[in-house]
C-alpha positions as CSV (number, residue, x, y, z in Angstrom):
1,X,21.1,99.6,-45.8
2,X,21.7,103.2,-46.9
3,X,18.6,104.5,-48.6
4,X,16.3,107.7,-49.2
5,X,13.3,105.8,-46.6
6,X,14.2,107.6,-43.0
7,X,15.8,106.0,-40.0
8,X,13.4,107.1,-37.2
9,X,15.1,107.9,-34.1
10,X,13.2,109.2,-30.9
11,X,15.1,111.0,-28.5
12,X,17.5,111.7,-31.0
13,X,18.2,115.3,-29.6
14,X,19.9,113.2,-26.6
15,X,23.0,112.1,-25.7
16,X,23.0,108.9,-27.9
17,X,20.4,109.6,-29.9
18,X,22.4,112.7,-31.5
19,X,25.7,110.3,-31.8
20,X,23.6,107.7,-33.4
21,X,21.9,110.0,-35.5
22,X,25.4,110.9,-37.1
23,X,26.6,107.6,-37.5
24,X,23.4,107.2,-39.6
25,X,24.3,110.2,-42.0
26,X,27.4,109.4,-42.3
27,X,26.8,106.2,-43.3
28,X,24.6,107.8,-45.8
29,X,21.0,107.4,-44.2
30,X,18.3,110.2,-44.2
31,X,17.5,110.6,-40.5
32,X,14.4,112.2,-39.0
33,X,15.1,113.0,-35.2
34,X,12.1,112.9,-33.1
35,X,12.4,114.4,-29.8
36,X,10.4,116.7,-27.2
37,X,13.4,119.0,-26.6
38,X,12.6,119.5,-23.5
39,X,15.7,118.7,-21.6
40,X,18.1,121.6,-21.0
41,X,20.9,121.7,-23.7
42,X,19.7,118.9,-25.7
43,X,19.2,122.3,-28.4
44,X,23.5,122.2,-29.0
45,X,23.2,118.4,-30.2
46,X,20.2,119.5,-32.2
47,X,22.7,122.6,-33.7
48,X,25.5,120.4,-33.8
49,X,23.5,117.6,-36.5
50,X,21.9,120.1,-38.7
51,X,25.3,121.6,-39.0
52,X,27.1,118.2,-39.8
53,X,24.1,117.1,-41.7
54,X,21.8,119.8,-43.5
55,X,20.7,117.6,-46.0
56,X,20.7,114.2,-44.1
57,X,19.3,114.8,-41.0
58,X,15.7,116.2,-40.0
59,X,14.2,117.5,-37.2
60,X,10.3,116.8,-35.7
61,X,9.5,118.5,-32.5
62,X,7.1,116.0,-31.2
63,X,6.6,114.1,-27.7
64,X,6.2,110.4,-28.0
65,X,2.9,110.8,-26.2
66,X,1.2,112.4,-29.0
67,X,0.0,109.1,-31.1
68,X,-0.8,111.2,-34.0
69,X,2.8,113.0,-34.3
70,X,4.5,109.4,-33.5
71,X,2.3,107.8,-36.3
72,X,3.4,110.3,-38.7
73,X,6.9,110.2,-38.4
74,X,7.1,106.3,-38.1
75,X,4.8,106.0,-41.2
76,X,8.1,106.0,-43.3
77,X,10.9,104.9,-41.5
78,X,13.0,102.0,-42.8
79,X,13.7,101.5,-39.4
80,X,13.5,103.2,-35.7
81,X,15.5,103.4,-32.3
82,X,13.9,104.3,-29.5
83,X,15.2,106.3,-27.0
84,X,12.8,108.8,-26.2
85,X,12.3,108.4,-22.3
86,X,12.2,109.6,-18.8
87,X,15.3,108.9,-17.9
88,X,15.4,109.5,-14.3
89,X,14.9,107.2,-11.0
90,X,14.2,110.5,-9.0
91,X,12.0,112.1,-11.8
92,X,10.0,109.2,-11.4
93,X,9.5,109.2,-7.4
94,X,8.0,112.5,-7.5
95,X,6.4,112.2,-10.9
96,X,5.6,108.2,-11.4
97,X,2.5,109.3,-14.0
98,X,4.6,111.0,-16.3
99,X,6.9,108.4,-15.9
100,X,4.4,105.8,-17.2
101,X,2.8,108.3,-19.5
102,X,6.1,108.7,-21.3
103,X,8.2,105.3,-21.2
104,X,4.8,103.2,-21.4
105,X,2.2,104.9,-23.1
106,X,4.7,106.2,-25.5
107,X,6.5,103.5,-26.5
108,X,2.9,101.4,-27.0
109,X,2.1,104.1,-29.5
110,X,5.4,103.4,-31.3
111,X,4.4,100.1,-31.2
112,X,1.1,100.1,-32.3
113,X,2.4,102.9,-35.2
114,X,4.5,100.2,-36.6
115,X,1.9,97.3,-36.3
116,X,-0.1,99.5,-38.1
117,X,1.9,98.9,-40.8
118,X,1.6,96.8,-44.4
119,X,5.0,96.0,-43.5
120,X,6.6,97.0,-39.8
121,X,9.9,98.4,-39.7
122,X,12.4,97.1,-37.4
123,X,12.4,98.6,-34.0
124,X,15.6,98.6,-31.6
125,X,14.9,99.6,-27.8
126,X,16.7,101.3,-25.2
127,X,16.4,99.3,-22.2
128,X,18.5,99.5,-19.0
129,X,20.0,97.0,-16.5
130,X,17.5,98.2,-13.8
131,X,15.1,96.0,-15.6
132,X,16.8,93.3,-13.1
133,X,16.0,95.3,-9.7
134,X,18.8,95.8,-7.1
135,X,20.4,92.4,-7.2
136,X,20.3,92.5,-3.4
137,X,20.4,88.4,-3.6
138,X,23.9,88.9,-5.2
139,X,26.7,88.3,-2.2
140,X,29.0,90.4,-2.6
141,X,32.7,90.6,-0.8
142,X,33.8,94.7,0.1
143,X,36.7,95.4,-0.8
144,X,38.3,99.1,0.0
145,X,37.3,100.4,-3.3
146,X,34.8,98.3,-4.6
147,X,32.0,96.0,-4.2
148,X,32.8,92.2,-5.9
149,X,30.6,89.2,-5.9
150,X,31.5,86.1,-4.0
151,X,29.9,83.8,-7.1
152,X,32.6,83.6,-9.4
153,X,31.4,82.9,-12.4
154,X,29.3,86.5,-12.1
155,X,32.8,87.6,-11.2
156,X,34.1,86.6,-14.2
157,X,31.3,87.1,-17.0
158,X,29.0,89.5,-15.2
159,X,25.0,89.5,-14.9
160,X,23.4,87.6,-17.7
161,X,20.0,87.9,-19.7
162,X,18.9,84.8,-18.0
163,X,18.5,87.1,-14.7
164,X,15.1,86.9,-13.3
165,X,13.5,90.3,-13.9
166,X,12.6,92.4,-11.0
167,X,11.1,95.9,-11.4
168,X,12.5,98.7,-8.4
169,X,11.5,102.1,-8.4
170,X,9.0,103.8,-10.9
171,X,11.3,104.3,-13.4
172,X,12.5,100.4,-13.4
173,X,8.8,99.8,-13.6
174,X,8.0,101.8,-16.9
175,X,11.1,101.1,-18.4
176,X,10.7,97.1,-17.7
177,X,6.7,97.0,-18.8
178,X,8.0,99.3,-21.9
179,X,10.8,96.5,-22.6
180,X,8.4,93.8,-22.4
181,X,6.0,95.3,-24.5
182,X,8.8,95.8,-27.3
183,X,9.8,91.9,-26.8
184,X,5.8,90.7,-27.0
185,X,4.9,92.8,-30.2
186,X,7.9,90.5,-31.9
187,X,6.3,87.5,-30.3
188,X,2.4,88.6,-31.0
189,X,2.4,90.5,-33.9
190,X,5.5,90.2,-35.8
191,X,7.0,93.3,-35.8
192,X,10.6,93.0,-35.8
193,X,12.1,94.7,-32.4
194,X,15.6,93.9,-30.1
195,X,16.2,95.1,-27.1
196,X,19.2,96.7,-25.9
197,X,19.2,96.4,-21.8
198,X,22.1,99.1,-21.7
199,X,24.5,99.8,-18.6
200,X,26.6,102.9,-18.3
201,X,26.9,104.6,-21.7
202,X,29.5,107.7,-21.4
203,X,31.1,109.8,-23.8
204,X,30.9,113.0,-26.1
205,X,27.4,115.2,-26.4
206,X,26.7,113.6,-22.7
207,X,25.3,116.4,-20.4
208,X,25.9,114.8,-17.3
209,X,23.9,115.3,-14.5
210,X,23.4,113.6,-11.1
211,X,20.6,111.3,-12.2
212,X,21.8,110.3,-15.6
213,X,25.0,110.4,-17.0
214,X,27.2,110.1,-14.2
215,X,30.6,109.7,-16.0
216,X,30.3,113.1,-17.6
217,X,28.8,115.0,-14.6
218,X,32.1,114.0,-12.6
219,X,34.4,114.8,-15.0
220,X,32.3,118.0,-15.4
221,X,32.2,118.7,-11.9
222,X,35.7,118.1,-11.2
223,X,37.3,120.1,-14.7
224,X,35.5,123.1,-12.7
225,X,36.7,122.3,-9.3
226,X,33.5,121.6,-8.1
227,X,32.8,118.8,-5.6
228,X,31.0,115.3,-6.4
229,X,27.9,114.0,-5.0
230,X,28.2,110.1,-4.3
231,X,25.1,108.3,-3.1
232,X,26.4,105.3,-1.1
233,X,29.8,104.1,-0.5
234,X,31.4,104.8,-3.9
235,X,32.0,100.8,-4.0
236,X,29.3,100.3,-6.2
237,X,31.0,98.8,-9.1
238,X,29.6,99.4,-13.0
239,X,30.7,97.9,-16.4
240,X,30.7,101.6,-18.2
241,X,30.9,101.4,-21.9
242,X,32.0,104.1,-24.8
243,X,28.9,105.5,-27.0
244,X,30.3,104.7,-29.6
245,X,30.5,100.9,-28.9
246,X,26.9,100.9,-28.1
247,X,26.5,102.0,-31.2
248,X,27.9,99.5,-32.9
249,X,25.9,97.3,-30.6
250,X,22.5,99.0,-32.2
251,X,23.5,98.7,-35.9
252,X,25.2,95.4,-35.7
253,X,21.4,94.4,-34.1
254,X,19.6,96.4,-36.9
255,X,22.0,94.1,-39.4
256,X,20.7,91.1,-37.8
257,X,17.1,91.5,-36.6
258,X,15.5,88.8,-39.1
259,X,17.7,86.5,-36.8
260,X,17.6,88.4,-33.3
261,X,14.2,89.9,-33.6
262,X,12.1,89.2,-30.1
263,X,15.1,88.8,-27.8
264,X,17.0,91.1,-25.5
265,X,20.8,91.6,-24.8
266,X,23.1,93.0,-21.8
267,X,24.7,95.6,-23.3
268,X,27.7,97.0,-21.7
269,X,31.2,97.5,-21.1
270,X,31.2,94.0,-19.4
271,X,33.9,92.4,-17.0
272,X,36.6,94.3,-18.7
273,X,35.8,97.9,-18.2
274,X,33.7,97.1,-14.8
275,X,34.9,100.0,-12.4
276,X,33.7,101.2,-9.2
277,X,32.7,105.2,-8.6
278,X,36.1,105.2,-6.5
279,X,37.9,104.2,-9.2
280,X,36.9,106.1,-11.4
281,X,37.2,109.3,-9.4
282,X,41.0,108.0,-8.7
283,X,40.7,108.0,-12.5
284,X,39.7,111.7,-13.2
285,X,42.2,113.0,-10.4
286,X,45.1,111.6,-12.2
287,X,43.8,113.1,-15.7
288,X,43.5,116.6,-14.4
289,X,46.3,116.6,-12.0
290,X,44.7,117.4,-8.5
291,X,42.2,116.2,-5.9
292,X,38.8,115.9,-5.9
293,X,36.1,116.6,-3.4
294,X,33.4,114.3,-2.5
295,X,30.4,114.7,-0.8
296,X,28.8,111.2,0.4
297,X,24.9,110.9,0.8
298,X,22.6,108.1,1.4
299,X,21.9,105.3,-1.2
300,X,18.9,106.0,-3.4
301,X,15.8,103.7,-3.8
302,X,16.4,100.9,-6.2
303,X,20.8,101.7,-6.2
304,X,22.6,98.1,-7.3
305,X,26.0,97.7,-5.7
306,X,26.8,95.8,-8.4
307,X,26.0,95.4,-11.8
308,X,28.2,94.1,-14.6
309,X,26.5,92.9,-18.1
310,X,27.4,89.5,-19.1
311,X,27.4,90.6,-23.0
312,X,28.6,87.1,-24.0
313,X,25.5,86.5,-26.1
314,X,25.4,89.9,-27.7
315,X,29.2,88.8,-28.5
316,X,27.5,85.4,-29.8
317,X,24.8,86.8,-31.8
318,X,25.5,90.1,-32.8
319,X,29.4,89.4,-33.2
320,X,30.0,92.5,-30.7
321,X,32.4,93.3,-28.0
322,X,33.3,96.9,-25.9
323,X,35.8,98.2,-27.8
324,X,37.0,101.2,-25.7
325,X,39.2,100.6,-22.6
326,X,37.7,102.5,-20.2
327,X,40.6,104.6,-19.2
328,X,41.1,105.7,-22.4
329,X,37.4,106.3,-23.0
330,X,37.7,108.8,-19.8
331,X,40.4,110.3,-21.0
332,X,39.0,111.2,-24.4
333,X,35.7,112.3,-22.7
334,X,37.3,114.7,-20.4
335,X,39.4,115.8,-24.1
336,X,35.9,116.4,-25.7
337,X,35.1,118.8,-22.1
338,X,38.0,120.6,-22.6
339,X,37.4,121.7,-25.9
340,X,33.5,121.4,-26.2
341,X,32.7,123.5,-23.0
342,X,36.5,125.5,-22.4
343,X,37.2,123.3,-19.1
344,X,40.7,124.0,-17.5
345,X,41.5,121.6,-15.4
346,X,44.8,123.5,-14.9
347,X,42.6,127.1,-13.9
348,X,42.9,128.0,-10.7
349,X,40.1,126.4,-8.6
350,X,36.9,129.1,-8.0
351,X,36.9,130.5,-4.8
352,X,33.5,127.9,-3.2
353,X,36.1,124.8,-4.2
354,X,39.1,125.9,-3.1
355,X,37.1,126.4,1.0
356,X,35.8,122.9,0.7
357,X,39.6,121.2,-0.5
């Protein structure tokens, strides 16, 4: 699929837009990042391309709002990934406009770019699991470190695609009208899109913050002897998968979307690399070789206690499974840390941690 005709991919100043965006040039695709640049630090991954990729990869400072900008850079592009968003449950409480303005609005002008089109490129979407609301109906046993349904065949295989949808929050709202919109323009008009209802990606080029990316903000936090935030109980159990398996899951999709276009798929690490928070900080503790100090708070609006992907159709029909063990995915993040940003887990603890251990 290598050719001179651009892959289009919004957001790609982010955390998996940036490692798509390489796995595109070095699979010897031109590449046009589209992206806003407006979140802190996104400007290293945007470094970090053009110097892997000076003649592959392209920069567009644009925000997916602005139909005219989105229309230009889409007008070429073999195909496009969308992951240009608001990616925040609390960004959208206090802001739920923008939040529509950006994951809504902007992805119906990405849409309506490529129907636009003689011929519409393919068009893969960056969902997310909260798309099936907080899954309250779920029983679920409690065990000292995590949270495990009673149903056992959701024990076994996870949440499936089957689930009925049930939009919590603002952001579960924008993101599940933006993810039906991308299935019905398959459906109405024929443009070719797949939707990728993601769970916890982590890895390298993650920032890592308290609302989104919460893998990397606690090794982060804890490779600076800092202590973690935990909203809830710390049982809440995810399936967290590697970027670079949901990579594969993208491209494997973009391989087969004469046959997939107009359906969605659970992507995620799935039964095997389902972990609770408590688990994982156990995790992190062993890799850096002391404690680590958490901070509880109350749950926040829309929080699922449980969610594990049932990826056994994207295993079916995109011939895809999680690759990374999570352990060892944590391990090699926390690797990245040490050498990307200088962390020491080893350094003697600052001064704030070492009063609050």
């Amino acid at each position: 699929m290598a050719g001179r005709r651009p892959v289009l991919v919004t957001g790609g100043a982010g955390f998996i837009g940036s490692n798509l965006a390489d796995r595109l040039a070095r699979d010897g695709h031109d590449v046009l990042v589209y992206d806003a640049l407006a979140r802190p630090g996104v400007e290293i991954n945007v470094a970090w391309l053009k110097k892997r990729h000076p003649a592959r990869v392209s920069i567009v400072t644009g925000d997916i709002r602005d139909d005219d900008a989105i229309s230009a850079a889409a007008a070429d592009a073999q195909a496009v990934f969308h992951f240009a968003a608001q990616v925040a449950v609390t960004t959208s409480l206090v802001n739920p406009r923008e939040d529509f303005a950006i994951n809504v609005q902007g992805t119906l002008n990405l849409l309506e770019a490529l129907r636009r089109r003689p011929e519409p490129a393919p068009l893969l979407f960056a969902s997310t699991n909260k798309v099936y609301g907080d899954l309250a109906d779920i029983p679920l046993d409690e065990t000292n470190d995590a949270y495990l349904p009673q149903d056992p065949a959701i024990r076994a295989n996870g949440v499936g695609e089957s689930r009925p949808l049930d939009f919590h929050t603002p952001y579960g709202c924008s993101k599940g009208a933006a993810d039906q919109y991308v299935l019905d323009y398959a459906r109405s008009f024929g443009v070719p899109t797949a939707v990728m209802r993601m769970s916890c990606i982590y890895g390298p080029r993650q920032l890592g913050t308290e609302d989104q990316g919460w893998v990397a903000h606690f090794l982060i936090r804890a490779l600076q002897g800092e202590p973690i935030s935990i909203y809830g109980d710390g049982r809440q159990v995810r399936d967290v998968l590697h970027v670079s398996d949901a990579i594969e899951a993208y491209l494997a999709a973009w391989r087969r979307i004469g046959a997939v276009q107009g359906r969605a798929f659970n992507i995620g690490g799935g039964a095997g690399n389902a972990v609770s928070l408590r688990q994982v900080v156990r995790t992190i503790e062993e890799e850096i070789g002391r404690p680590v100090d958490l901070q509880f708070s109350d749950w926040r609006a829309g929080d699922q206690r449980y969610f594990v992907a049932d990826t056994r159709l994207a295993a079916r029909e995109l011939d895809w499974r999680a690759a990374t063990p999570w352990r060892r995915g944590v391990a090699s993040l926390a690797a990245w840390l040490r050498e990307e940003r200088g962390l020491d887990p080893h350094a003697p603890l600052p001064r704030t941690a070492e009063a609050l251990s």
